[in-house]
LONUMI-361400 format. One record per residue: x, y, z of N, C-alpha, C in turn. Coordinates in pm, whole numbers, padded with zeros to 5 digits, always signed. Layout:
<recs>
XYZXYZXYZ;...
</recs>
This chain:
<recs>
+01696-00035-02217+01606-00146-02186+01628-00260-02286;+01625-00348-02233+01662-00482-02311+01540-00527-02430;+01603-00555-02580+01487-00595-02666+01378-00666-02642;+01424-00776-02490+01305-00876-02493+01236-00840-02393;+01222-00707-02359+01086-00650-02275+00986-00704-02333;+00866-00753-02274+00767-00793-02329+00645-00734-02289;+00660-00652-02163+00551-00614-02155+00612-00477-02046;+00502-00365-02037+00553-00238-01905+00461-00237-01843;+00508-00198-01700+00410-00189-01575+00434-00077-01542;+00255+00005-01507+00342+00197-01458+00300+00097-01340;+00343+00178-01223+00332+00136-01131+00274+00271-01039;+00203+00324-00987+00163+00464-00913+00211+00455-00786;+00274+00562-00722+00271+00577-00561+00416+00412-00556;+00532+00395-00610+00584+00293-00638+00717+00330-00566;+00744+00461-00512+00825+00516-00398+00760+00462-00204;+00658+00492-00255+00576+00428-00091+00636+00305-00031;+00550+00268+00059+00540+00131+00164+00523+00019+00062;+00407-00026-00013+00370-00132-00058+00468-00083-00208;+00430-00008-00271+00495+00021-00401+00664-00014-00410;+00724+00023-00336+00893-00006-00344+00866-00146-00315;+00802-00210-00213+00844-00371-00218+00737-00420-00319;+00668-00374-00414+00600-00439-00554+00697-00397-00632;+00767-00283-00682+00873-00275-00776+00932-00372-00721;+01047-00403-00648+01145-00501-00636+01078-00640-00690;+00970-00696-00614+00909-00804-00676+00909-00800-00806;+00878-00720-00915+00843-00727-01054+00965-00737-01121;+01093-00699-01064+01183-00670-01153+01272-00816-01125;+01227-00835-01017+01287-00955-00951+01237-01096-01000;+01107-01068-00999+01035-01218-01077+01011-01216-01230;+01014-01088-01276+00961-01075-01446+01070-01037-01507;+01167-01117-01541+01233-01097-01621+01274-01041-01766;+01154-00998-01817+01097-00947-01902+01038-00847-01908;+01006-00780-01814+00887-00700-01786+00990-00544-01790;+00964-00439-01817+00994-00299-01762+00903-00256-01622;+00949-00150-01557+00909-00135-01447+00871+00023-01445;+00788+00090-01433+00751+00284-01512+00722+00330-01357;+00785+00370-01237+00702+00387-01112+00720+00573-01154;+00560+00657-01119+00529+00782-01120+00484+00787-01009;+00583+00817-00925+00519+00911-00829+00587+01033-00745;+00464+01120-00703+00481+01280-00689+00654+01296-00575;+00615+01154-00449+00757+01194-00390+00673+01323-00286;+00575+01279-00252+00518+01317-00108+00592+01306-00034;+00565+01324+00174+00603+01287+00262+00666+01168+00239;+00557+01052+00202+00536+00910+00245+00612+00823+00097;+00652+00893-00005+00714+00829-00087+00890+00895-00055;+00962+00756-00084+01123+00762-00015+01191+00654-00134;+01271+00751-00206+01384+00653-00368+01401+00553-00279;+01493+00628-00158+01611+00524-00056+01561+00371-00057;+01417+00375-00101+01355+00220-00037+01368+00142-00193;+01434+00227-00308+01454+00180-00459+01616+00171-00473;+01669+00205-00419+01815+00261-00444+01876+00110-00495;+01836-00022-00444+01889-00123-00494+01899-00137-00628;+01793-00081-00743+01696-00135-00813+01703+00011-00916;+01777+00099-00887+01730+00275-00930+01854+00188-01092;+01967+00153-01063+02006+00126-01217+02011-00019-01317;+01862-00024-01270+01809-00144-01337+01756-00117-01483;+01841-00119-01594+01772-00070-01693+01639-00121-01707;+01568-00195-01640+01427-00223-01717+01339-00185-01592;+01377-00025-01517+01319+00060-01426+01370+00185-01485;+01269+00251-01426+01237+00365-01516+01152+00453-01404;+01200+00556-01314+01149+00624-01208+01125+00790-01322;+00958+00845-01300+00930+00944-01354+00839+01027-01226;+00921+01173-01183+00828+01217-01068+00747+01277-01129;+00636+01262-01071+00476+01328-01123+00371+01323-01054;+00214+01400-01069+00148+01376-01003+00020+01332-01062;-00065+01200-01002-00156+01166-01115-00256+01242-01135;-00275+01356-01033-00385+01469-01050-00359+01522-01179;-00257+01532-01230-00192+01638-01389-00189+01554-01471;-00298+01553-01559-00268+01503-01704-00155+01464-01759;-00075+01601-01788+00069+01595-01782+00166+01458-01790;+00176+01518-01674+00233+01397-01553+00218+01291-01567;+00070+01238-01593+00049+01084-01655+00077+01069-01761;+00064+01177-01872+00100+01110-01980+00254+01113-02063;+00320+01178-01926+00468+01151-01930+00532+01028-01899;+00478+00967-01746+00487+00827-01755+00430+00711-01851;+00300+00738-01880+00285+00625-01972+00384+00658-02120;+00446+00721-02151+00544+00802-02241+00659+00708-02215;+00671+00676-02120+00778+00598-02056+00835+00423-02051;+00650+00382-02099+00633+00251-02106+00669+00222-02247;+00769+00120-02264+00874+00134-02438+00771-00031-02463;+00728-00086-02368+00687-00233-02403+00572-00228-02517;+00507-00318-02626+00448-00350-02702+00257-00326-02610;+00315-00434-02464+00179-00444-02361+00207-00358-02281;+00100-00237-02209+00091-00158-02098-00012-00220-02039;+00028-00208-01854-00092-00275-01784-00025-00126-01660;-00149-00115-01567-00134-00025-01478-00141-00101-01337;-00064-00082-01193-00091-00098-01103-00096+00011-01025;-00199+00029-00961-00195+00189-00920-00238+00169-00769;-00093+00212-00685-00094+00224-00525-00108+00370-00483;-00063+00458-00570-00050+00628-00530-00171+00629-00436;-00146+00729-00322-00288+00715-00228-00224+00811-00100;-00351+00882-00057-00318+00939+00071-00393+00825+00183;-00318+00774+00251-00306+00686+00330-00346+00711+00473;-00331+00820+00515-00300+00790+00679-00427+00819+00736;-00519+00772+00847-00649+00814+00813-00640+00898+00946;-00597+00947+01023-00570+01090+01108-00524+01199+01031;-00449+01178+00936-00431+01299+00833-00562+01340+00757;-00648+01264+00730-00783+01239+00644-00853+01293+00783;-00840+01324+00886-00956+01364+00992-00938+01482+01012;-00773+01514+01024-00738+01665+01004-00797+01730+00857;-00783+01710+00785-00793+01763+00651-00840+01667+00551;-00978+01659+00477-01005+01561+00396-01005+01608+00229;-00959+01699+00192-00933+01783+00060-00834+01700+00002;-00733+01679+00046-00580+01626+00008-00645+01474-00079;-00691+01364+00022-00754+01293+00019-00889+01284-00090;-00913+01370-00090-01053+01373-00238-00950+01399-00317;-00845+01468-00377-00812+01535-00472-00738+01427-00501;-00600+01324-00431-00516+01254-00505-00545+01093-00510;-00701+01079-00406-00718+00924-00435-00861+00948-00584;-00967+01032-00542-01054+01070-00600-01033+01122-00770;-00939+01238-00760-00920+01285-00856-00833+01225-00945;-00726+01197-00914-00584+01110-00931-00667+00977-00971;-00718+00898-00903-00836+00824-01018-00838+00785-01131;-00951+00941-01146-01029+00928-01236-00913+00978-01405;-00814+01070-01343-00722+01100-01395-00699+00992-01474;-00604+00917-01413-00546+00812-01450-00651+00717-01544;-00788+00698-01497-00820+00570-01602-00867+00650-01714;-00904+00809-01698-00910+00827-01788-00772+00813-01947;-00680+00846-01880-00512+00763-01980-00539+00679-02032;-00552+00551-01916-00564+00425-01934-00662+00375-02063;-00769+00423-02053-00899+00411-02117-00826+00446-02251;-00773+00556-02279-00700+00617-02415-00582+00539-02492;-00520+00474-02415-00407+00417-02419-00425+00285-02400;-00558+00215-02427-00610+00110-02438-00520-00018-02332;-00498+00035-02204-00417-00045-02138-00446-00167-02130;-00360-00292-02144-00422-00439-02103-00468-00443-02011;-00439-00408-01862-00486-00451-01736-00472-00332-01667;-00568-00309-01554-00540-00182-01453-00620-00203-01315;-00507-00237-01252-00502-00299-01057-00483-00199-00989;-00640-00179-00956-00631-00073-00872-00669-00103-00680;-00540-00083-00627-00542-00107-00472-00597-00018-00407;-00668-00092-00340-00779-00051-00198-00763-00115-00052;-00847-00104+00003-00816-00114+00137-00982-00196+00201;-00957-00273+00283-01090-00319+00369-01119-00203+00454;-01057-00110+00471-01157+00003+00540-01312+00068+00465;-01271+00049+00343-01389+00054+00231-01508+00018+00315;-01510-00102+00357-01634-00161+00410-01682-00101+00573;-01645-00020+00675-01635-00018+00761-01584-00086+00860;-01668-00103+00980-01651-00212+01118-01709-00300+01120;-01678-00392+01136-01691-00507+01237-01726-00465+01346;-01845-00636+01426-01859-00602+01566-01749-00745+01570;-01796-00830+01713-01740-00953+01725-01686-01058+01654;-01788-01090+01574-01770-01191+01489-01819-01151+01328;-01714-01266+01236-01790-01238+01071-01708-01177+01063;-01620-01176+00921-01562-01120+00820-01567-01018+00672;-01544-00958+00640-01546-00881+00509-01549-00992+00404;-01686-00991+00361-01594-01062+00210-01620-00956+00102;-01610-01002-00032-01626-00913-00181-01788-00880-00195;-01868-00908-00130-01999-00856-00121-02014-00816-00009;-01961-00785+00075-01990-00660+00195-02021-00526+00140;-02100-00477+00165-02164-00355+00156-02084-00256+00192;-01998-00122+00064-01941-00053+00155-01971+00065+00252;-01929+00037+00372-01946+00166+00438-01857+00228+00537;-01790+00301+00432-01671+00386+00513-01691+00476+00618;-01580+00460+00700-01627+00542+00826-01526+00657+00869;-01427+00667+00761-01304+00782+00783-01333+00869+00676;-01268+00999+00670-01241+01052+00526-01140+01004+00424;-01048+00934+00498-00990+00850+00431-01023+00760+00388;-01141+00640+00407-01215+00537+00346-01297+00593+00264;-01347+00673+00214-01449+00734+00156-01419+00757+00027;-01309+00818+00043-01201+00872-00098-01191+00749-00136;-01142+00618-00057-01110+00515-00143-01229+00428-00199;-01342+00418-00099-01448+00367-00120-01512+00495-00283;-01481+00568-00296-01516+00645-00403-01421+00608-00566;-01263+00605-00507-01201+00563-00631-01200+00427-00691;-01275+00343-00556-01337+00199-00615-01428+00194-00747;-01535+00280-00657-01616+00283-00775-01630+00389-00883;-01510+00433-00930-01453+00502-01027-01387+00378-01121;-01346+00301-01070-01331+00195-01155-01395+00060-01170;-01462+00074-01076-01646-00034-01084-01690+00016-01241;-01726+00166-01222-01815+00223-01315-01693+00227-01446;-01612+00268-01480-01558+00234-01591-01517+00116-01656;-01568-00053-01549-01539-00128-01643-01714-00175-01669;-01783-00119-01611-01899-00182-01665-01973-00069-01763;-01903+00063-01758-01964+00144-01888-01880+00148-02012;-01752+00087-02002-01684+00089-02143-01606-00017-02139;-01613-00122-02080-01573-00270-02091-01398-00247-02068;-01368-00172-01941-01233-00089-01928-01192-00240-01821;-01072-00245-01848-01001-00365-01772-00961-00356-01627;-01038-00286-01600-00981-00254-01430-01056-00388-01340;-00918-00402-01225-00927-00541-01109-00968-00419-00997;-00989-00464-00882-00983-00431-00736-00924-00520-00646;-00837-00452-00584-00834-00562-00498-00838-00425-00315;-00894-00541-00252-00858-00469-00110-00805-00567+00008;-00719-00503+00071-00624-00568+00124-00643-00531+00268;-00588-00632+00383-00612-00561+00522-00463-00464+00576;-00443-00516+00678-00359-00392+00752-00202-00441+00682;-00140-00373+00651+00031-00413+00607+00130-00424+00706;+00250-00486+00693+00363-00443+00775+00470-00539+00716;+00613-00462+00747+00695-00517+00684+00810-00394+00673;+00919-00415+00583+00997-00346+00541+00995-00238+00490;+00981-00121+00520+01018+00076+00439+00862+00101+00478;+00786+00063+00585+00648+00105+00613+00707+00246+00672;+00604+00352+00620+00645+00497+00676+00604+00488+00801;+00741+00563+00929+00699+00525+01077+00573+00617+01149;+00472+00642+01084+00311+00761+01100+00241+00601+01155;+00248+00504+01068+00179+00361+01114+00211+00271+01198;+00123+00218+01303+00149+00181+01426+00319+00055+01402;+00294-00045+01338+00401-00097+01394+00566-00044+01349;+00593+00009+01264+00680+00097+01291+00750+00181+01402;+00626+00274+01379+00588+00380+01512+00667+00296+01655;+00581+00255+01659+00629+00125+01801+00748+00083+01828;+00785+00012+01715+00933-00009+01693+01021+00089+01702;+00998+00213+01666+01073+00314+01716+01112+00399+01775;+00986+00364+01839+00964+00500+01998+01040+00362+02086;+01015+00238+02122+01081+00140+02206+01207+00148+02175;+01249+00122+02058+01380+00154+02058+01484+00231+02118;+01409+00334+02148+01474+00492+02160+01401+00507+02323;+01333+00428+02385+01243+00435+02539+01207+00548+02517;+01082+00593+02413+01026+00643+02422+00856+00597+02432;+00775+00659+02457+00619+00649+02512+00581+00580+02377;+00501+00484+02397+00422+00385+02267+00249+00455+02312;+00216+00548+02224+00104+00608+02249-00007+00471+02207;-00102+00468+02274-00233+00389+02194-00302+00440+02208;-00443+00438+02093-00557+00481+02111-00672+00389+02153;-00742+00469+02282-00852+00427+02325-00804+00322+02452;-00901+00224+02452-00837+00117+02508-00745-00011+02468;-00713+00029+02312-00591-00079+02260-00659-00178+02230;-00761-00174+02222-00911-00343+02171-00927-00362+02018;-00852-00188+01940-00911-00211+01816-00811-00335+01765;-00907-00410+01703-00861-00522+01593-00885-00515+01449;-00703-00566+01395-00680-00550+01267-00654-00690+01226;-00668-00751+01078-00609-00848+01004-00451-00797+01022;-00380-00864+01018-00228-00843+00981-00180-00944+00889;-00115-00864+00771-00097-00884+00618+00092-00856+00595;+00177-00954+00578+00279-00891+00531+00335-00835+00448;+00385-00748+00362+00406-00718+00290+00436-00829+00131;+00512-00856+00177+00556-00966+00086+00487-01013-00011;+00345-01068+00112+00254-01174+00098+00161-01116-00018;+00098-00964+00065+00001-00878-00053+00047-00856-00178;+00227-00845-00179+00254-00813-00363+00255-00974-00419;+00289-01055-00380+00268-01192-00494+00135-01153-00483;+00018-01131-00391-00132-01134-00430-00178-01055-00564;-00092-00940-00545-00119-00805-00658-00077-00844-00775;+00020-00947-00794+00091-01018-00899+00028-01070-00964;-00059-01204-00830-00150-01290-00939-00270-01248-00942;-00314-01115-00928-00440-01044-00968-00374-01028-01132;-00292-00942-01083-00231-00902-01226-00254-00958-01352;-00212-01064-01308-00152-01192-01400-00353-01261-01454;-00331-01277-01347-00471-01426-01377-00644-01364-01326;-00643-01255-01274-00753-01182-01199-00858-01139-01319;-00994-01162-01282-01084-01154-01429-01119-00992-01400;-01093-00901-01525-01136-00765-01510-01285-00762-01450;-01323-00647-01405-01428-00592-01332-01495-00732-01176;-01382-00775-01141-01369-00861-01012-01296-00780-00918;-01336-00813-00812-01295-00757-00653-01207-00914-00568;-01110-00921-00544-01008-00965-00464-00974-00878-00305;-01010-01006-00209-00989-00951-00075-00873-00994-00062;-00778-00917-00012-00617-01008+00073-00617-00996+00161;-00605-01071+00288-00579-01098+00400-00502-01211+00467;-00416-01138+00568-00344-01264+00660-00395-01343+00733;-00536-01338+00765-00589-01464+00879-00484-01393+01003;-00471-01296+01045-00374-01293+01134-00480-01177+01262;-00537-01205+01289-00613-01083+01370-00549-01073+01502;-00524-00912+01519-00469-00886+01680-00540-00791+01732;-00542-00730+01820-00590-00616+01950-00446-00540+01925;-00456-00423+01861-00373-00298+01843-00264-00334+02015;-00321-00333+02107-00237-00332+02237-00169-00456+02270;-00195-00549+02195-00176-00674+02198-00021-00659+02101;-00035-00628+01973+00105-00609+01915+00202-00542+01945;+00151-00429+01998+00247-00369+02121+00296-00414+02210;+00241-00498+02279+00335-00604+02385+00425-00648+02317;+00390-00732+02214+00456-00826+02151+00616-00762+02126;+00615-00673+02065+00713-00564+02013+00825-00519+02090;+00710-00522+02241+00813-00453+02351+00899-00554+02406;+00797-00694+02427+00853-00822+02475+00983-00880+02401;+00987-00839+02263+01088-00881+02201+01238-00817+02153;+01144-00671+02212+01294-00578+02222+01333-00549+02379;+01280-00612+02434+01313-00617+02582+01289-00506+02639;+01230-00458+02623+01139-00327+02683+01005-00321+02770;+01011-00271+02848+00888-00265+02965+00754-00236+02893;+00628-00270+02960+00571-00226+02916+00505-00099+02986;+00564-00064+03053+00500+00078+03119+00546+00175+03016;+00635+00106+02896+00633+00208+02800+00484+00292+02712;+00394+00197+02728+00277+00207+02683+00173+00325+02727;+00129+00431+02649+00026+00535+02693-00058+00565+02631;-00181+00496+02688-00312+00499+02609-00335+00631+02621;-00400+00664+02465-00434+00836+02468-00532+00803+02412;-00614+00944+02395-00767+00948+02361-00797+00916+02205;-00915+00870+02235-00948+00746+02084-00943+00835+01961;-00896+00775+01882-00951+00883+01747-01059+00913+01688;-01120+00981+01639-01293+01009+01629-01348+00888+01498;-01439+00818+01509-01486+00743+01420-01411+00608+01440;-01338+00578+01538-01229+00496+01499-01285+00330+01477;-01284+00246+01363-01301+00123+01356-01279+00056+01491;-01366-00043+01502-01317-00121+01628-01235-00257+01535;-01320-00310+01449-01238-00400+01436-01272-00473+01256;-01153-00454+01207-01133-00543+01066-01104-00703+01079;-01178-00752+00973-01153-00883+00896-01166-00952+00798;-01039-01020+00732-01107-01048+00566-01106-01202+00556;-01236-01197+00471-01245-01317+00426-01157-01322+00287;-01038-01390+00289-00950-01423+00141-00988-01532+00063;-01106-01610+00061-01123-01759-00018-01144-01718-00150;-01176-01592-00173-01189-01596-00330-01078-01568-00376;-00942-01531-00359-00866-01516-00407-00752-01634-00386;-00836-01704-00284-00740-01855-00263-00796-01950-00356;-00923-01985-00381-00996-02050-00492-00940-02014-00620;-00952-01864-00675-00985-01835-00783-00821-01844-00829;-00746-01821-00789-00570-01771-00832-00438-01852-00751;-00509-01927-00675-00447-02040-00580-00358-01937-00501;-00387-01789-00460-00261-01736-00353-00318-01747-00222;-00221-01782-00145-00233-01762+00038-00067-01691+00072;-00143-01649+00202+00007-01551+00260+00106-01701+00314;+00213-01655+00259+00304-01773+00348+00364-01699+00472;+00357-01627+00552+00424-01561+00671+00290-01522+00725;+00317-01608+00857+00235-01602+00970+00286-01499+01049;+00197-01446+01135+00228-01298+01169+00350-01332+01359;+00333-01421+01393+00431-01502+01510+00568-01490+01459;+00590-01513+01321+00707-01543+01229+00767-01378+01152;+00666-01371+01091+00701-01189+01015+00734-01094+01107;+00618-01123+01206+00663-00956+01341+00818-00933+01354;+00888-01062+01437+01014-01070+01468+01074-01001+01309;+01086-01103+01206+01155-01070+01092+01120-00921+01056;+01040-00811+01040+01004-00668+01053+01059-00616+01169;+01109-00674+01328+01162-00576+01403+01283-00609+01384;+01336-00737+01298+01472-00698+01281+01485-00639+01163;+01472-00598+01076+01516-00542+00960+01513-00395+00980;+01377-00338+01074+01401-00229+01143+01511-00200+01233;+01575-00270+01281+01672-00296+01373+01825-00222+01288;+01849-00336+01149+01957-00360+01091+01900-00199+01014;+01834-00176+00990+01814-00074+00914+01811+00067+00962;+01847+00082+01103+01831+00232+01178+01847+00346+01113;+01980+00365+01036+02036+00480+00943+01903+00532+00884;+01822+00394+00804+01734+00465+00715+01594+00491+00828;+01569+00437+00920+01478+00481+00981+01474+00634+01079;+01627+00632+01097+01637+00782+01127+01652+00883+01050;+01674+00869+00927+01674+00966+00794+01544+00963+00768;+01423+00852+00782+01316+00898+00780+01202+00973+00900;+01276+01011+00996+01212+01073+01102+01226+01215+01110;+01391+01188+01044+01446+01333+01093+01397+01400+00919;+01346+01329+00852+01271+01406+00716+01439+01417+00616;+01567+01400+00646+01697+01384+00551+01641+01297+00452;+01592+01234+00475+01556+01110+00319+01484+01205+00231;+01420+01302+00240+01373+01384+00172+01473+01445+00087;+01604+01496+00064+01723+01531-00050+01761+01385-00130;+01708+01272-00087+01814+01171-00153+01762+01202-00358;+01631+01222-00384+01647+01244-00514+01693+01356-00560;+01730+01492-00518+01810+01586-00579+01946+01549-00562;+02006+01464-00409+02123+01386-00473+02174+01332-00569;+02062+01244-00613+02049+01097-00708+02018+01140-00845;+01945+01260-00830+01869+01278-00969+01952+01427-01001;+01969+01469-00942+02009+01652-00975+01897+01700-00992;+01816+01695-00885+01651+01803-00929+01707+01862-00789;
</recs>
């Protein structure tokens, strides 16, 4: 690592969807910065989406799990910089997995947590950004948005856990003046999204003319957020975000779940009788929306990719990228770190 590191970022869950395209950002814009990503290398975490970036001396990949003491305090072991700050994405994500089984879900958003700030807290970290989700808050009916004073009320087992590890770090910066941000963000999409989440999913059952399942009647509505857009947001939380503050991110981009599905099919030239509504999922949100002005006021960020513009640019990169989207179906992306690493 180069002398003029100036500062290290662990980064949690930094193999995932949002985490591999926030590493690249950091190493890419902070020239200075080290990069510490710990994570366990679940299902849903994949190197392949780091491989650009794996011999970047000022990256530093440590597998671990933040449930184990251990484990964390092997990665923060890892951070050589003078300043440690934490961004922590690690998370069980999928909220049909959270309906099947909600244990997994208490133990690595819940536990994994409290884990972690407890480190943090020890290791007197400068900053610690911890990502959430607008499911925190529940549903929406018609109209009106989420803002940072919406009341939360989760309606998955998967929102619950997160609506819980929120205020795991609510309560540690107002009982020991601990530097933790929040931010919650709406729906993602973009580049190395694991294909379990709809626009992926979509993209790759059309591809292949296979059935584009939907649930219910296809009405539920999401914000749509690009990837891109949410890590400069996470950046300038990072950077400029006042500890024990809540940051909403959102694209202004709202669709009807069945509605992006057209879109998808229309542009890969595919019918839409590909489409088969199946039965709703239990609890299922009807509809998300965020209000972003405090984080446009307070830190001057807005998304620059409108979702008319990103969709296309996400079904081509899925496109150019097949190899890795079929190594992630067929579960092969799963050996690339005993390749890479000799584990």
């Amino acid at each position: 690592m180069s002398s003029t590191t100036q500062r290290s970022i662990l980064v949690t869950g930094g193999a995932g969807f949002i985490g591999s395209n926030f590493v690249e950002l950091l190493l890419r814009a902070r020239e200075d910065w080290q990069v510490v990503n710990l994570d366990l290398l679940t299902y849903a975490g994949n190197l392949e989406n780091l491989a650009a970036v794996e011999r970047n001396p000022r990256y530093t990949f440590v597998q671990g799990d933040i449930c184990e003491p251990e484990d964390v305090a092997r990665a923060f072991a890892a951070c050589r910089a003078p300043a440690v700050s934490v961004v922590h994405l690690a998370a069980e994500s999928h909220v049909d997995r959270s309906i099947q089984s909600g244990m997994p879900f208490v133990r690595t958003n819940v536990v994994g947590t409290q884990v972690l700030l407890d480190e943090a807290r020890a290791r007197k970290v400068g900053r610690f950004l911890h990502v959430s989700t607008d499911e925190v808050y529940g549903s929406l009916g018609a109209e009106g948005k989420f803002t940072e004073e919406t009341p939360l009320a989760p309606n998955s087992p998967y929102s619950a856990s997160k609506a819980a590890s929120d205020l795991l770090v609510r309560a540690a910066f107002h009982t020991h003046g601990f530097p933790g941000l929040i931010t919650r963000c709406s729906n993602n999409y973009g580049p190395y999204q694991f294909p379990e989440k709809l626009i992926p999913l979509m993209i790759a059952n059309a591809s292949e003319d296979q059935s584009l399942p939907v649930y219910g009647d296809g009405q539920n509505v999401r914000d749509w957020l690009y990837v891109g857009d949410h890590c400069e947001a996470l950046l300038a939380v990072l950077e400029r975000g006042l500890p024990g503050e809540v940051y909403n991110v959102g694209g202004n981009n709202e669709y009807a779940n069945v509605a992006i599905v057209r879109l998808i099919l229309a542009t890969l030239g595919k019918p839409e009788s590909l489409i088969r509504f199946v039965k709703d999922r239990p609890g299922h949100d009807r509809r998300y929306a965020i209000d972003a002005g405090k984080i446009r006021r307070e830190l001057a960020w807005e998304p620059r990719f409108r979702f008319d513009s990103a969709l296309p640019r996400t079904i081509q990169w899925y496109q150019a990228h097949a190899v890795w989207l079929q190594r992630v179906r067929s579960g092969a992306y799963r050996d690339y770190y005993a390749r890479q690493y000799g584990r």
